[in-house]
SERO-4910 file (N, C-alpha, C, O; in steps of 0.05 Angstrom, whole numbers):
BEGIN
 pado doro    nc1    nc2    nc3   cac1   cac2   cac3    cc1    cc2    cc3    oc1    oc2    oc3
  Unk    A     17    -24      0      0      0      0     18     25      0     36     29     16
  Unk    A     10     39    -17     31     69    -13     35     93      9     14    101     20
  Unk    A     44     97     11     45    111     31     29    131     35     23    139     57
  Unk    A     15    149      4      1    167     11    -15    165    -19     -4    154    -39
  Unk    A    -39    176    -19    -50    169    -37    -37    186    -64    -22    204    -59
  Unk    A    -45    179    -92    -34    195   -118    -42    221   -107    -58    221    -89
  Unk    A    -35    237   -115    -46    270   -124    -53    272   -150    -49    256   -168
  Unk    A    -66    294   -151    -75    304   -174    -50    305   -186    -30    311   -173
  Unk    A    -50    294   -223    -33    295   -237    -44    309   -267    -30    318   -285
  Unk    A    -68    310   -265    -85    310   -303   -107    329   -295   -128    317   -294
  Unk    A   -108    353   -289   -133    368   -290   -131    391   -309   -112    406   -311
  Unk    A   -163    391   -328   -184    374   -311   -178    343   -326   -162    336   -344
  Unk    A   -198    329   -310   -188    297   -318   -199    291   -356   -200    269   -366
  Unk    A   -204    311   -369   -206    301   -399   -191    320   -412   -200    331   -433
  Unk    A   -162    328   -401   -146    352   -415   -138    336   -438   -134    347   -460
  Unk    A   -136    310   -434   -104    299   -455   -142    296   -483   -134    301   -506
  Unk    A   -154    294   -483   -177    291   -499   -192    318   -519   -201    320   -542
  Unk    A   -189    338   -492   -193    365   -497   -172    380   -516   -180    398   -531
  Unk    A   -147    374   -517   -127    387   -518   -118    383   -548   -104    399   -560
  Unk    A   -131    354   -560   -131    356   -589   -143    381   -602   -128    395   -615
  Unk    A   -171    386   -597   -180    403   -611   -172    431   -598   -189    449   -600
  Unk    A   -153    437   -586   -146    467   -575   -147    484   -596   -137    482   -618
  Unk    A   -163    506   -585   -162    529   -597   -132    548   -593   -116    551   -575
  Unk    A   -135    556   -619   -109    576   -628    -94    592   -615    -76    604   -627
  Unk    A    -98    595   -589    -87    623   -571    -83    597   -553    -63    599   -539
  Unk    A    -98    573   -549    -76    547   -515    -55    536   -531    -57    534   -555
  Unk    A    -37    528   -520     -3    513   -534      5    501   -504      3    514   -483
  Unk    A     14    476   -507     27    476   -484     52    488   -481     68    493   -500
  Unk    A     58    495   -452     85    504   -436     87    478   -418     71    467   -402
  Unk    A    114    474   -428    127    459   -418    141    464   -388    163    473   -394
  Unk    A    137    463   -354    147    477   -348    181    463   -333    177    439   -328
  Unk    A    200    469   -328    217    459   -310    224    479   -279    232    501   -272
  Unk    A    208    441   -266    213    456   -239    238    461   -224    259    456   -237
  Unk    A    239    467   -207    261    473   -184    262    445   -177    243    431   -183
  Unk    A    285    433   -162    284    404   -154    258    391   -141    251    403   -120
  Unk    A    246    377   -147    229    362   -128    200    381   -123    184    376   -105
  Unk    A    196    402   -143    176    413   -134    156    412   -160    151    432   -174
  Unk    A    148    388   -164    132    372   -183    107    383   -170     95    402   -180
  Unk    A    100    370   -148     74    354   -134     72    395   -120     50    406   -125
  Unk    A     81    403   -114     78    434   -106     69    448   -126     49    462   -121
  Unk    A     77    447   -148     62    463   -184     43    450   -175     28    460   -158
  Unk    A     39    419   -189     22    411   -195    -12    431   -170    -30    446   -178
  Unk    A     -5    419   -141    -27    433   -135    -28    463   -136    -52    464   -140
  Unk    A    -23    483   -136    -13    511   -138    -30    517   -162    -48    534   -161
  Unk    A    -21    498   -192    -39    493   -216    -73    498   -211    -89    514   -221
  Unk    A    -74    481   -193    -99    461   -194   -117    480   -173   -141    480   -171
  Unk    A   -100    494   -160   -116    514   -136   -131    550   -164   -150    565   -162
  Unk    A   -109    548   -183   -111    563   -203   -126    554   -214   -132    573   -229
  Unk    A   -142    532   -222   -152    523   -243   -148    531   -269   -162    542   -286
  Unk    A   -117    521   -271   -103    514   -298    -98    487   -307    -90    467   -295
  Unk    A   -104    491   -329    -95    461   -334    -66    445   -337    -46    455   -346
  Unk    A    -68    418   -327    -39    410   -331    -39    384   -324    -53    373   -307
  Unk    A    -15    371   -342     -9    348   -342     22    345   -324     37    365   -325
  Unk    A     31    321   -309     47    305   -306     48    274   -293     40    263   -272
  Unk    A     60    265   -317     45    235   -310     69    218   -285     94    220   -287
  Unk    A     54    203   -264     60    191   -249     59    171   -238     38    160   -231
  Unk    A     88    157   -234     79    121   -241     87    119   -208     98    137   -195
  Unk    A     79     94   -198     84     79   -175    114     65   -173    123     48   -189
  Unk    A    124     73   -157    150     63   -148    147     51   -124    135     60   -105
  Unk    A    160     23   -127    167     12    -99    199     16    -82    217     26    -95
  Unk    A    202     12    -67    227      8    -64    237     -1    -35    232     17    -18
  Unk    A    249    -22    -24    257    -30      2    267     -4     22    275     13      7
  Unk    A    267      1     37    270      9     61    294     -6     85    299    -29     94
  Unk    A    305     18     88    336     -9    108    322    -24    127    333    -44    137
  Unk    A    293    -15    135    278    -36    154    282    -65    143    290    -84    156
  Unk    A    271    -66    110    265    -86     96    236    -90     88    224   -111     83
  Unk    A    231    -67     90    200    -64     92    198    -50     59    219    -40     50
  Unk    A    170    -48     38    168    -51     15    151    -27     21    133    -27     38
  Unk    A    157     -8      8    144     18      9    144     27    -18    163     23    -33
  Unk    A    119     41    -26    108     48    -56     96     78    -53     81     87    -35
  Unk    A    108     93    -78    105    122    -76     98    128    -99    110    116   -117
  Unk    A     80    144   -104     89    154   -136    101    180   -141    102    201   -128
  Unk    A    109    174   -160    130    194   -173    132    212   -196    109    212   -206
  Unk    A    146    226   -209    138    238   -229    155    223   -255    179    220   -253
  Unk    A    145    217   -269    152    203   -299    179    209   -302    200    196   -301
  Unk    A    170    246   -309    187    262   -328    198    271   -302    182    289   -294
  Unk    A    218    267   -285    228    290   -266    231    316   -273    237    325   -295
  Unk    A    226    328   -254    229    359   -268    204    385   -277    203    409   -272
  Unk    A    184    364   -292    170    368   -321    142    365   -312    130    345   -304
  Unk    A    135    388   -317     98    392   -317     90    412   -336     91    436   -336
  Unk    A     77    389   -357     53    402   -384     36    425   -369     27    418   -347
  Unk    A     29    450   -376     11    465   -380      0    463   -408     12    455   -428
  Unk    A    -22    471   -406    -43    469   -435    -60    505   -431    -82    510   -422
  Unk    A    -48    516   -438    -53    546   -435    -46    568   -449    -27    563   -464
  Unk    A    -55    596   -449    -49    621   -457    -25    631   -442    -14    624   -421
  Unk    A    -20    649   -457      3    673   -434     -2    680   -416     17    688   -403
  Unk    A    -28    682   -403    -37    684   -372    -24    660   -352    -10    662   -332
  Unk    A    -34    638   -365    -34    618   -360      1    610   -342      4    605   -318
  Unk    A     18    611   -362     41    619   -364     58    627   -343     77    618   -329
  Unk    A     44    649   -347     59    674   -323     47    673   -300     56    688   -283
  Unk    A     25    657   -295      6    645   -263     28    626   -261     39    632   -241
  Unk    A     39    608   -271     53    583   -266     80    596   -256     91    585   -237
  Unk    A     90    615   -265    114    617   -259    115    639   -232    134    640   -216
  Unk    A     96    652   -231     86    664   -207     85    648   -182     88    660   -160
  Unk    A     81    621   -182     88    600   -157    112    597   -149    113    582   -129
  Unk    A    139    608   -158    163    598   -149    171    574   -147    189    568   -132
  Unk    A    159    559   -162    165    533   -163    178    523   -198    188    503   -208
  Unk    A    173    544   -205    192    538   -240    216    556   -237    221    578   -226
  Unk    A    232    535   -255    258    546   -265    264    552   -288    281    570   -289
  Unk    A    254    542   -311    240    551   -336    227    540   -347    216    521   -335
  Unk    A    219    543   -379    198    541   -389    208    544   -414    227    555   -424
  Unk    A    181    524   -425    192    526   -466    169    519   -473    157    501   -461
  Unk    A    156    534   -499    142    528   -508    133    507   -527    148    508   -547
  Unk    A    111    485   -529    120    470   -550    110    479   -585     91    493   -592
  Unk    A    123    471   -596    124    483   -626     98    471   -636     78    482   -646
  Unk    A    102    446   -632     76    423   -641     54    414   -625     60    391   -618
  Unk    A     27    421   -615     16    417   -594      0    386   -597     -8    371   -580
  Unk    A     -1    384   -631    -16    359   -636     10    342   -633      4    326   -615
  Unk    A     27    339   -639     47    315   -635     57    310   -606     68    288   -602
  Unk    A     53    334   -577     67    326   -556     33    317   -536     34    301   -517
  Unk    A      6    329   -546    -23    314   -543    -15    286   -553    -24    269   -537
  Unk    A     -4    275   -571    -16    249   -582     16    230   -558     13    207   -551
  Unk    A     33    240   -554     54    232   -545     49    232   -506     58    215   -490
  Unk    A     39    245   -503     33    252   -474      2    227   -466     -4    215   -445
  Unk    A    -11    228   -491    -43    210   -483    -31    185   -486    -44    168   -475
  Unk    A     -5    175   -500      9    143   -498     13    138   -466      0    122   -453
  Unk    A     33    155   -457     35    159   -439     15    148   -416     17    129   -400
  Unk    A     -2    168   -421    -15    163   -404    -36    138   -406    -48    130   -385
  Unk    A    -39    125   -429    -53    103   -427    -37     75   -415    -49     57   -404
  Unk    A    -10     74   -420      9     61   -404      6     58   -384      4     36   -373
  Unk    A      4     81   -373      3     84   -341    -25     79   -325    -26     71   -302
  Unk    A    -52     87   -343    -79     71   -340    -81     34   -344    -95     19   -332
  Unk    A    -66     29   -360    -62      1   -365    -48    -24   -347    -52    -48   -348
  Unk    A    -26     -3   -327    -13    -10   -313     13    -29   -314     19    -49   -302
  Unk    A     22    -17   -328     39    -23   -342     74    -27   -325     87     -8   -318
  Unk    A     79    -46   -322    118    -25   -308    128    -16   -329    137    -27   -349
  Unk    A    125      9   -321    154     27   -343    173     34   -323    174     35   -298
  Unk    A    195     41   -349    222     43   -341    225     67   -360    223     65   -384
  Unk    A    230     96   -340    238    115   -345    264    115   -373    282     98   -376
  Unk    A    259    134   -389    285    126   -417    294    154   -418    277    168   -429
  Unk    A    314    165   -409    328    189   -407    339    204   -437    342    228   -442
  Unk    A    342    179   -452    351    191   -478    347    175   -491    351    152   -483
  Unk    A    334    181   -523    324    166   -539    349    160   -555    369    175   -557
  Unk    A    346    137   -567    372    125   -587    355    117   -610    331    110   -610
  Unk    A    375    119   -632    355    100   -658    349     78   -657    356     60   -641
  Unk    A    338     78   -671    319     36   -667    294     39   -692    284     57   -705
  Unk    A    293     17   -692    267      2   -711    241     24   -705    243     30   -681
  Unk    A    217     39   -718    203     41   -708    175     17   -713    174      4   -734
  Unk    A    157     13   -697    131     -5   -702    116      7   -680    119     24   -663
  Unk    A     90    -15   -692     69     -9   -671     59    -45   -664     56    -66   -677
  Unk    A     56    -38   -641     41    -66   -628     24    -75   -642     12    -56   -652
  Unk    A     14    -98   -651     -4   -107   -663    -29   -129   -646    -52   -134   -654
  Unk    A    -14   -139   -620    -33   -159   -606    -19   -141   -576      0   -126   -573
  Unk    A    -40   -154   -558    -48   -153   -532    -55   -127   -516    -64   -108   -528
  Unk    A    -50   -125   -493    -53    -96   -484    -53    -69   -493    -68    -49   -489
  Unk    A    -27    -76   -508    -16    -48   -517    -21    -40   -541     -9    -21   -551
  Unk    A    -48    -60   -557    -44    -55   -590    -52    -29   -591    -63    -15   -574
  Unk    A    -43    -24   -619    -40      1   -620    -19     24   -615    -20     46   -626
  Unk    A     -5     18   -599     20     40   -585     38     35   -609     40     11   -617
  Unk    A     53     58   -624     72     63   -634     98     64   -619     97     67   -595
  Unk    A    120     62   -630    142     70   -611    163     60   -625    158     53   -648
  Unk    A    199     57   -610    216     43   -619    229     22   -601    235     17   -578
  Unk    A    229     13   -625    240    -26   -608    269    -21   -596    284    -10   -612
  Unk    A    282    -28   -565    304    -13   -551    304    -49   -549    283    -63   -553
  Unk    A    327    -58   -545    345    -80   -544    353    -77   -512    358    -55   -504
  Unk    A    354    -97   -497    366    -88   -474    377   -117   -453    362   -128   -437
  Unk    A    404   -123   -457    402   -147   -439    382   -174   -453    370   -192   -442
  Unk    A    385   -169   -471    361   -200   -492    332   -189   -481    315   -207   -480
  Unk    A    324   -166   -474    299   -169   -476    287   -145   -500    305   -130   -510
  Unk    A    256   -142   -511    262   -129   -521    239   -108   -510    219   -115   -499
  Unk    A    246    -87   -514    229    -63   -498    217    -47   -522    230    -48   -543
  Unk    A    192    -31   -521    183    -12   -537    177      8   -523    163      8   -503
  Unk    A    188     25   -533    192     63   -523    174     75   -529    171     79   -553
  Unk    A    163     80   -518    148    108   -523    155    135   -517    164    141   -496
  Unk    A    150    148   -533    182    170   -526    155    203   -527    133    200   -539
  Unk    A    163    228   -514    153    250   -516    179    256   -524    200    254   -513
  Unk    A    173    265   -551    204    269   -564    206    292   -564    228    301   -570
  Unk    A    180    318   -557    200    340   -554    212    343   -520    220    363   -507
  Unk    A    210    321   -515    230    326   -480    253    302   -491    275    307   -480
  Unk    A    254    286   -503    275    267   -510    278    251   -484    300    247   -473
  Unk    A    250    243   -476    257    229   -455    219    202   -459    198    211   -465
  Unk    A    223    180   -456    199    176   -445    206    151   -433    227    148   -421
  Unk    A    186    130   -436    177    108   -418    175     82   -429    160     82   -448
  Unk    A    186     54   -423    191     39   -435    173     12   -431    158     18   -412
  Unk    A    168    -12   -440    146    -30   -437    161    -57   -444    173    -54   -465
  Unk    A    165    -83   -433    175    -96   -440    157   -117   -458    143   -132   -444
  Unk    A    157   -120   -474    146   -135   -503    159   -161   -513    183   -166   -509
  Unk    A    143   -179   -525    152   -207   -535    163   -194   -570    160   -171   -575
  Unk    A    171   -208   -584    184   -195   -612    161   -203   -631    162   -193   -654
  Unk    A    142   -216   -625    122   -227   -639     88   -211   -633     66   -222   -636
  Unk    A     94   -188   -624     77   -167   -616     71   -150   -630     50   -138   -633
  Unk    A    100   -148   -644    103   -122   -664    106   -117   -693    112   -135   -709
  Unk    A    104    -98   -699    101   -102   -731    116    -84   -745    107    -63   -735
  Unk    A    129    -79   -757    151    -60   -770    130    -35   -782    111    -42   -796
  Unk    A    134     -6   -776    128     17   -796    138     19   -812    162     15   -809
  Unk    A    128     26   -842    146     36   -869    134     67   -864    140     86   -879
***
């Protein structure tokens, strides 16, 4: 059992849905926090009623007791999606909890990259954080859980993993897969 329940990570809860059809004046801002002050935006956000994403997976991890303790965490360290105007923006950075900020260029490609994401993490999936993307095969799943997910095939130790990557952070989340899952993109 975790130690404390999730926090708000996705409000409101149909942004990643909403956010396809954004009108012309919302873009996400990408923001970077100050160390460790994820879960502080995040509510600060949410007391603003702004919107925002950062996705957060469950970590376990032993304890010198020997005791099995589960937390969640933030995906992307660092990194919390806004889906907003220049108001929006400058409310976020008004919390003292950002260190900077970038806007994304493409709002439909980091929406369609951020909703993988997050269906991973609805699916329940173990991912394994991927700090930097490398070249590889790209495909998409064709059978079980994950059909459907695009991504690239990562080699690792004989197993084989598919990435799912938010490629304008060059960072995403990995899934371990049979080789007979997947299907090559042309």
């Amino acid at each position: 059992m975790p130690i404390l329940a999730p926090e708000i990570n996705l409000h409101p809860a149909d942004l990643l849905e909403r956010a396809g059809g954004a009108s012309g004046d919302l873009r996400w801002w990408v923001l970077y926090t100050l160390s460790r002050q994820e879960k502080q935006l995040m509510r600060r956000l949410h007391l603003f009623d702004i919107p925002f994403y950062s996705p957060l997976v469950r970590k376990k991890q032993r304890s010198p007791a020997g005791r099995f303790r589960e937390s969640y965490v933030p995906l992307f360290s660092n990194y919390v999606f806004v889906l907003g105007g220049e108001d929006d923006r400058q409310s976020a950075l008004k919390t003292n909890c950002v260190a900077n900020w970038m806007a994304a260029a493409d709002t439909a490609a980091l929406t369609h990259d951020l909703r993988q994401i997050q269906r991973l993490i609805e699916i329940g999936a173990p991912l394994t954080p991927e700090r930097r993307l490398e070249g590889g095969e790209r495909v998409r799943v064709r059978s079980g859980p994950f059909r459907g997910f695009e991504g690239t095939v990562l080699r690792r130790d004989g197993e084989t993993r598919l990435l799912v990557a938010v490629n304008f952070l060059q960072q995403g989340a990995s899934v371990l897969l049979e080789d007979c899952q997947l299907e090559r993109l042309d």
